[in-house]
C-alpha positions in Angstrom: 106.0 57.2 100.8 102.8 58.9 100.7 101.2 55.3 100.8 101.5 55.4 104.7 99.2 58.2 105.4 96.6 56.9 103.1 97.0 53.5 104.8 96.9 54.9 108.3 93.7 56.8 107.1 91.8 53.4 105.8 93.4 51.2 109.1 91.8 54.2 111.2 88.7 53.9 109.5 88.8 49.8 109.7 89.2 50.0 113.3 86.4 52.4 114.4 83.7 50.6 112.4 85.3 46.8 113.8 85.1 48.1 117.4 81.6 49.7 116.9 80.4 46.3 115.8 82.5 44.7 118.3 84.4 43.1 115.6 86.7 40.4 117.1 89.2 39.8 114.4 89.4 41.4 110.6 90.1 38.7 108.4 90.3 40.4 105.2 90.5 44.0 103.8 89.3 44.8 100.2 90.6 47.8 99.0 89.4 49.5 95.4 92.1 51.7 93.9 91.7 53.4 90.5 93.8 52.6 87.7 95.7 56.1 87.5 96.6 56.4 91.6 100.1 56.4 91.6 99.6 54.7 95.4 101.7 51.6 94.8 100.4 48.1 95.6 104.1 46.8 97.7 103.7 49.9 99.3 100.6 49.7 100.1 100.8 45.6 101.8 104.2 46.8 103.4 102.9 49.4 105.1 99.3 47.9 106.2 101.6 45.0 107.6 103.7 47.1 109.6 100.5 49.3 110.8 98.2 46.4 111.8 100.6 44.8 113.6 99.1 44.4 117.2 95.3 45.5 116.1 92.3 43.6 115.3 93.5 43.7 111.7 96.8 42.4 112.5 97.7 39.1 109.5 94.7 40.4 108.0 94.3 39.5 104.0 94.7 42.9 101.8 93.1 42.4 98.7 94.1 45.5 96.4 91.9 45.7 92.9 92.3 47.7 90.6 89.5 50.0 88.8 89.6 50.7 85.5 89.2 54.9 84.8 85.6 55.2 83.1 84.9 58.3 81.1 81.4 59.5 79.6 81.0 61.1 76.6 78.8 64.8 76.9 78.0 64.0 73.1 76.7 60.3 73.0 76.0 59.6 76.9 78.4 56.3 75.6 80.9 55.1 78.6 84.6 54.3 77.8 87.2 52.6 79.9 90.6 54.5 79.7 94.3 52.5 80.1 
């Protein structure tokens, strides 16, 4: 359940920056989520659904990708993705 404040957060923010630019319509969302959130995709489109309803960002496309968790080694300077 902790999805809908995040969502409401991120909505918020949408909004502000749509009506600023007098944004008519939000057609799509992109939303970058690192691979160990524990914020859960179905949660996340259920609740974004039932927040935008009535908004500019209301049957807007979510697109939820996931980032893979990149560590650097103090050692070698080498990068590693973790799963």
């Amino acid at each position: 359940m902790h999805e809908l404040p995040v969502i409401e957060s991120i909505l918020r923010t949408v909004l502000r920056h749509a009506v600023a630019n007098q944004v008519r319509k939000i057609v799509t969302i992109t939303l970058h989520i690192g691979e160990l959130s524990d914020l859960e995709d179905e949660w996340v489109q259920r609740y974004f659904d039932f927040l935008s309803k009535d908004t500019l960002a209301a049957g807007a496309t979510l697109k939820i990708e996931r980032i893979p968790i990149v560590v650097k080694c103090n050692q070698c300077s080498r990068t590693f993705e973790v799963r």
